[in-house]
C-alpha positions as CSV (number, residue, x, y, z in Angstrom):
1,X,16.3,19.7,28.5
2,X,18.6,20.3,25.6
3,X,17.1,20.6,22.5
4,X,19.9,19.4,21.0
5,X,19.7,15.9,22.7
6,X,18.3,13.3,20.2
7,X,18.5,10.2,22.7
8,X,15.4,8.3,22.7
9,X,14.5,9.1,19.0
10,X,14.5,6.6,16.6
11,X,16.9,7.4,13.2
12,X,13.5,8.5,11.2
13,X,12.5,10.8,13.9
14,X,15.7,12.2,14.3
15,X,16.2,13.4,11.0
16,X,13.2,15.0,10.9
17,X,13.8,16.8,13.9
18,X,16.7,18.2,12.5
19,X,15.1,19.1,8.8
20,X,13.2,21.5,11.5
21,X,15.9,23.3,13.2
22,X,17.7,23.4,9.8
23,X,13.9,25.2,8.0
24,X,14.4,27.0,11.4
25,X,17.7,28.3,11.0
26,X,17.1,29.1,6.9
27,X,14.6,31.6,7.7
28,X,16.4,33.2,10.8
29,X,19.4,33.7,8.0
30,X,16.5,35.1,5.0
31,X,15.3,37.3,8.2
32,X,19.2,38.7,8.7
33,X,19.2,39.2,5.1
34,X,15.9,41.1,5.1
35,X,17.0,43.1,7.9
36,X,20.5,44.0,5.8
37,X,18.3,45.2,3.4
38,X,16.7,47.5,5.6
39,X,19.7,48.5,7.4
40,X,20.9,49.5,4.2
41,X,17.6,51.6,3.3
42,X,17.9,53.4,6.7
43,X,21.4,54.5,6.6
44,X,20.9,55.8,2.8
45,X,18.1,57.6,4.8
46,X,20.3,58.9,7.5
47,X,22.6,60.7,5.2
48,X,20.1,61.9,2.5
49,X,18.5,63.9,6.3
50,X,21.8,64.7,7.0
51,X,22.8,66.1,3.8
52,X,19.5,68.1,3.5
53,X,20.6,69.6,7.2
54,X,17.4,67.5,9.0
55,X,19.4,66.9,11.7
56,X,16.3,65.4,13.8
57,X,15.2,63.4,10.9
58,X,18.6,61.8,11.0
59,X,18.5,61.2,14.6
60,X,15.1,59.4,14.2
61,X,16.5,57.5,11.2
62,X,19.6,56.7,13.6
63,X,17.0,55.2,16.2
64,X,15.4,53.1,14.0
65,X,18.5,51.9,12.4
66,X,20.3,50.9,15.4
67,X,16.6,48.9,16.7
68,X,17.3,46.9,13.1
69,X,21.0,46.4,14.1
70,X,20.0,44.9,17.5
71,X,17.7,42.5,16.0
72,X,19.9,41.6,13.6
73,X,22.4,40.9,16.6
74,X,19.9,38.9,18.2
75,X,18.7,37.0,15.6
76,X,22.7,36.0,14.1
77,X,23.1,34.9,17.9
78,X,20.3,32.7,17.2
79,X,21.5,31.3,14.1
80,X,24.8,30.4,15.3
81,X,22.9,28.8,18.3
82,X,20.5,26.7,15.8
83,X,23.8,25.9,13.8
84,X,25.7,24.8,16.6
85,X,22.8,22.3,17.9
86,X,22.3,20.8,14.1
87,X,25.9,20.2,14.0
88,X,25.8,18.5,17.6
89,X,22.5,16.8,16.4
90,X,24.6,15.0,13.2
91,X,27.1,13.5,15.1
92,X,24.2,12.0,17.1
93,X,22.9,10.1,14.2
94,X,25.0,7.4,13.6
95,X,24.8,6.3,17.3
96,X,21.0,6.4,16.8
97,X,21.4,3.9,13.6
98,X,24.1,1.5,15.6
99,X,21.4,1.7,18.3
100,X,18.5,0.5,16.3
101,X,20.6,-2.4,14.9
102,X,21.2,-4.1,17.9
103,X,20.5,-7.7,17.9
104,X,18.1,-9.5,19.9
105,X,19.8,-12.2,21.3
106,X,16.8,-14.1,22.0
107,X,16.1,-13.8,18.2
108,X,19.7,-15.4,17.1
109,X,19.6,-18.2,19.5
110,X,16.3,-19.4,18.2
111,X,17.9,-18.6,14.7
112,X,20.9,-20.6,15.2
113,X,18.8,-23.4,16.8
114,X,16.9,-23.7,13.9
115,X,20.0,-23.3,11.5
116,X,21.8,-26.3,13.2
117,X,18.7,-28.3,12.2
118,X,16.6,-28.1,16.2
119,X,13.0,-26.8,16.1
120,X,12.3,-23.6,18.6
121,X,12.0,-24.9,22.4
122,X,14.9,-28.0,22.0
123,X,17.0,-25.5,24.5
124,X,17.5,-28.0,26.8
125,X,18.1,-30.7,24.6
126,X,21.0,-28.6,23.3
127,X,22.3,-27.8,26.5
128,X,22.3,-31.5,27.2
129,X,23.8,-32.5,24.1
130,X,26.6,-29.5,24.2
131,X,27.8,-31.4,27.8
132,X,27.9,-34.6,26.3
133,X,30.4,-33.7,23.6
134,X,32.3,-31.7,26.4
135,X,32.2,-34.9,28.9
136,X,33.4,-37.3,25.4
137,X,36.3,-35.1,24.6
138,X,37.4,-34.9,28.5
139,X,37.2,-38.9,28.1
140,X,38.7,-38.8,24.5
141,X,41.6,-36.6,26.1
142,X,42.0,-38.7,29.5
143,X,42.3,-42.2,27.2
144,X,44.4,-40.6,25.3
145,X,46.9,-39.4,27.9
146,X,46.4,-42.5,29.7
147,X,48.0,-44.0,26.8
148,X,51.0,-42.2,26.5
149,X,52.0,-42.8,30.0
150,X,51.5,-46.5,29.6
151,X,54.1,-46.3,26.3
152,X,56.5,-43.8,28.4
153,X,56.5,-46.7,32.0
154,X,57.2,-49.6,28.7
């Protein structure tokens, strides 16, 4: 699954999940830092053997620095990972909010029943009332066209 995939969250959830990947990826970058910082210390440490001719010193200070630089590689592969996925996770959110204000349509129609004056359950006699009007404005329009053609045969 793709951790990255925020589909069956609701908004609230969703940004929460994120505020973790983002505390996730804030101290992968304070790691990095730390590890610049100790990069740093072992390459002053490097020349300070090399300088004093301890040439195997050096070469043990070379081992441990390049074990730092590794993990630092890993780790800034990581963050760009975590950044990529909170970035992807964002533009997921406003779907999520759209999502959760979808209407129930049951919901209106008893709303707009109740706005046009029916009680909850009259349905039917809506229904009944709705093809009544249709069936009086068919007639309306038939008399009404009747009528013309008797003034166009005068």
């Amino acid at each position: 699954m793709d951790d990255a995939n925020l589909s069956g969250m609701n908004p609230a959830d969703a940004k929460e999940y994120i505020f973790n990947f983002i505390t996730t990826l804030k101290l992968t970058e304070k790691q990095i830092q730390t590890l610049d910082e100790e990069i740093t210390k072992w390459q002053s440490r490097i020349d300070l053997a090399a300088s004093k001719g301890g040439t195997e010193l050096a070469l043990e200070a070379e081992k441990e620095k390049n074990r730092l630089l590794e993990k630092q590689a890993a780790l800034k592969t990581e963050a760009e990972e975590l950044k990529r996925q909170i970035d992807e996770m964002r533009r997921q959110l406003p779907l999520l909010a759209a999502g959760e204000r979808s209407i129930d349509p049951v919901l209106l129609e008893q709303e707009l029943l109740i706005a046009a004056g029916y009680m909850p359950g009259d349905e039917e006699k809506v229904r009944t009332e709705r093809q009544f009007k249709e069936m009086e404005k068919t007639q309306a329009a038939d008399a009404a066209l009747e009528e013309l053609k008797a003034k166009m045969r005068e």
